[in-house]
C-alpha positions as CSV (number, residue, x, y, z in Angstrom):
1,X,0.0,0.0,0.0
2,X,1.4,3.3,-1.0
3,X,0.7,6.0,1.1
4,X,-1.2,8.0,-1.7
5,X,-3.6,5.2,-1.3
6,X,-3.2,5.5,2.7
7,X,-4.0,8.9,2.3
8,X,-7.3,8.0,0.3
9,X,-8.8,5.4,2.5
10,X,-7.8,7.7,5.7
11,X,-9.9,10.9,3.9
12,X,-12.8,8.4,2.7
13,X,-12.6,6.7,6.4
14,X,-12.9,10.7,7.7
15,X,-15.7,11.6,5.2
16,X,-17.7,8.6,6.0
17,X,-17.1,9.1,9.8
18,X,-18.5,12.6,9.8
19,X,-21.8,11.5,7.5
20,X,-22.7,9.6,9.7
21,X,-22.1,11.8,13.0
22,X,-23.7,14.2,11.5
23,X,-26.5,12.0,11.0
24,X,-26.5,11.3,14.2
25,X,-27.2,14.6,15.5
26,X,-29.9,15.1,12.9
27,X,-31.7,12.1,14.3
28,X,-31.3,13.4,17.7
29,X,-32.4,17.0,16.9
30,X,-35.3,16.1,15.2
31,X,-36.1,13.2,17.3
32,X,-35.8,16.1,20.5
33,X,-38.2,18.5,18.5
34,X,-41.0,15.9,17.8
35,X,-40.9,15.1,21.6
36,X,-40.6,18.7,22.9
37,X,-43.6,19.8,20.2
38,X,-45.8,16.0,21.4
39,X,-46.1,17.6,24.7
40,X,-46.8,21.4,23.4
41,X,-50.0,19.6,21.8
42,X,-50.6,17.7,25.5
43,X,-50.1,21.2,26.8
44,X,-52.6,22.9,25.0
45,X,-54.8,20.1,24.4
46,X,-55.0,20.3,28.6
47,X,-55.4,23.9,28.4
48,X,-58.8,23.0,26.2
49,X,-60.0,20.5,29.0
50,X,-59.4,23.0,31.5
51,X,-61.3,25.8,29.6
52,X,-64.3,23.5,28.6
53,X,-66.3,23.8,32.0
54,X,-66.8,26.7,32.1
55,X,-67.7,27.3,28.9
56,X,-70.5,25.1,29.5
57,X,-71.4,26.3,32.4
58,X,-71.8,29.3,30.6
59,X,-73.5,28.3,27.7
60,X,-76.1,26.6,29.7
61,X,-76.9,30.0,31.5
62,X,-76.9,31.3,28.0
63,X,-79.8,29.0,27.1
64,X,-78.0,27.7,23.6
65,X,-79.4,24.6,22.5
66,X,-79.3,21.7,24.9
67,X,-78.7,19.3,21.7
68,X,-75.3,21.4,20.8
69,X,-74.2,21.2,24.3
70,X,-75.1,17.7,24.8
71,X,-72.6,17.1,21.4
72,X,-70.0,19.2,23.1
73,X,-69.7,17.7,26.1
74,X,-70.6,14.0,24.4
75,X,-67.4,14.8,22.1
76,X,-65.1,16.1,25.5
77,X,-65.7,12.9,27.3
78,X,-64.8,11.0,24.1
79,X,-61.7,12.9,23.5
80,X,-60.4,12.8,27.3
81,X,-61.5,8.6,26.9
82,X,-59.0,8.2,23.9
83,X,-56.2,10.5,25.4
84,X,-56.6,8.0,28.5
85,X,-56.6,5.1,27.0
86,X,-53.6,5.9,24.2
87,X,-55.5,4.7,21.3
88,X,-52.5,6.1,18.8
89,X,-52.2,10.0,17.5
90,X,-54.9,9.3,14.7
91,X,-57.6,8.2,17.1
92,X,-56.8,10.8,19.1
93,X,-56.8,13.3,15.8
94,X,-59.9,12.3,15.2
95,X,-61.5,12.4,18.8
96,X,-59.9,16.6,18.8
97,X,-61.6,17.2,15.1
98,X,-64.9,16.2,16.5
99,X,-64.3,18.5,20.0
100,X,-63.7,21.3,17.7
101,X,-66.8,20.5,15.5
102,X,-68.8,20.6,18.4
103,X,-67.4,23.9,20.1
104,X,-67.4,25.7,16.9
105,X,-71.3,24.6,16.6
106,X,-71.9,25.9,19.6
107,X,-70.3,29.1,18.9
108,X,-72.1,29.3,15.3
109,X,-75.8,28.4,17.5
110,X,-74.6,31.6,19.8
111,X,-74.0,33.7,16.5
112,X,-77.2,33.2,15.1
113,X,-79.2,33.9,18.6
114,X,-77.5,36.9,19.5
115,X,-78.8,37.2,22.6
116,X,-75.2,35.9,23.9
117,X,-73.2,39.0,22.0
118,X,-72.6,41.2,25.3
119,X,-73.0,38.1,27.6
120,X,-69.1,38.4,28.6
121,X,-70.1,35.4,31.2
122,X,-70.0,33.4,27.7
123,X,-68.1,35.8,25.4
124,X,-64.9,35.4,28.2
125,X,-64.9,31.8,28.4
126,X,-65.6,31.5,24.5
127,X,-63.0,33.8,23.4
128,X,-60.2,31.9,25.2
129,X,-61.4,28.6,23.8
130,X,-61.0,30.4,20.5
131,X,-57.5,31.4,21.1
132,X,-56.9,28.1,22.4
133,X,-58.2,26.3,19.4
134,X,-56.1,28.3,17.6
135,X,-53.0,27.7,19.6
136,X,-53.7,23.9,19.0
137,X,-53.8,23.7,15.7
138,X,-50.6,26.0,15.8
139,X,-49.1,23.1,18.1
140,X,-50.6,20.4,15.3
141,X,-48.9,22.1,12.3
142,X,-45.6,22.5,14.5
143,X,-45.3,18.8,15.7
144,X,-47.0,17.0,12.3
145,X,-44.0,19.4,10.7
146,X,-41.1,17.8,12.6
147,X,-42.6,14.3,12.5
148,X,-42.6,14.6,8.5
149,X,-38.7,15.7,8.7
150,X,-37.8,12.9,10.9
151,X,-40.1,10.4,8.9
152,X,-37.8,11.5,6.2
153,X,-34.8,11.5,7.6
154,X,-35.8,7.7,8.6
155,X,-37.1,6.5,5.4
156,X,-33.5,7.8,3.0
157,X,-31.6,5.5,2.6
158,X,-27.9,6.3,3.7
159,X,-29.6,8.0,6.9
160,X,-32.3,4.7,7.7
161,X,-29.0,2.5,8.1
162,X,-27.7,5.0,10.8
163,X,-31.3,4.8,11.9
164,X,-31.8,1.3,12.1
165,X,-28.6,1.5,14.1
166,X,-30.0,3.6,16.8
167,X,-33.3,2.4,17.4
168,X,-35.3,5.5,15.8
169,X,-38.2,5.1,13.9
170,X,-40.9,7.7,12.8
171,X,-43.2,8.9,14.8
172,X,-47.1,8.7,14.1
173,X,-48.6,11.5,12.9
174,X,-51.7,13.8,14.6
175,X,-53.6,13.6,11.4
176,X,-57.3,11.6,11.0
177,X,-57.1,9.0,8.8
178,X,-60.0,7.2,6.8
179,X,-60.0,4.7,9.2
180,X,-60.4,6.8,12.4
181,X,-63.4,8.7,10.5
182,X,-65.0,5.3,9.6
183,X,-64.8,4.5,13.3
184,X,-66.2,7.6,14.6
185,X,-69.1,7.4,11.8
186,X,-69.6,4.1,13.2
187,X,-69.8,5.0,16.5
188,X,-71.8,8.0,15.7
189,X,-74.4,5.8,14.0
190,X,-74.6,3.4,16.9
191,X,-75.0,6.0,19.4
């Protein structure tokens, strides 16, 4: 072996070495951001529960349809079931889509009676459910974001060996599948 050809194999040893290091930290990042963005949704998705009471409470007062509220708090106790029981993100997708169908009925039923528009017993709780929804699907977008970059990152191929090699796969993302709205129109019909 000449050392020309020592040199080579030394540089391709070096480039090869630092591919996959910084592979390593990619992983690692994004594997650190899908985590730290899972529990912003947790967080905000809590923040909703929290808010919910007393939103009812004040709807109730506000004499908005019992049917609507009934839906609404139907559709909370479903959501807070799934989250419980970790049925998967696309259960639970699709257990948040209907608690924000429901809330945003209720809202639209307010709208059209305007008798509630300078209640600010329901427009206080309302309004900060509003920013809250908002904040979730902010918290969605962010986490479903870094799960696609790490799904990615997984699924290349030089990266998936380094992967495979470290145990990470990709995580699930909070999206509602088919499936999960098959289930929840069966459940609907059977309720």
């Amino acid at each position: 072996m000449t050392v020309f050809s020592g040199v080579v194999v030394l540089v391709l040893v070096l480039v090869v070495l630092g591919y996959v290091l910084s592979v390593v930290r990619r992983l690692a990042r994004y594997r650190g951001l899908a985590e730290q963005s899972a529990r912003l949704v947790d967080i905000e998705l809590e923040r909703r529960y929290e808010q919910l009471q007393p939103f009812l409470t004040a709807a109730e007062s506000a004499d908005l349809s019992g049917d609507l509220l009934r839906q609404l708090a139907g559709a909370r106790s479903w959501s807070k079931a799934v989250r419980d029981r970790g049925l998967g993100l696309q259960a639970q997708a699709a257990a948040e889509n209907a608690l924000s169908a429901a809330f945003h009925a209720v809202l639209d039923d307010a709208e059209a009676r305007r008798s509630v528009v300078g209640n600010w017993a329901f427009q206080g709780p309302a309004g900060d459910l509003t920013v809250t929804e908002k904040r979730i699907a902010g918290a969605v977008r962010v986490y479903n974001d870094t799960a696609y970059q790490l799904s990615e990152a997984v699924g290349s191929f030089p990266s998936s060996l380094v992967a495979k090699a470290r145990s990470v796969t990709a995580p699930e993302p909070f999206v509602e599948t088919k499936e999960s709205l098959d289930e929840h129109r069966a459940a609907e019909v059977a309720a």
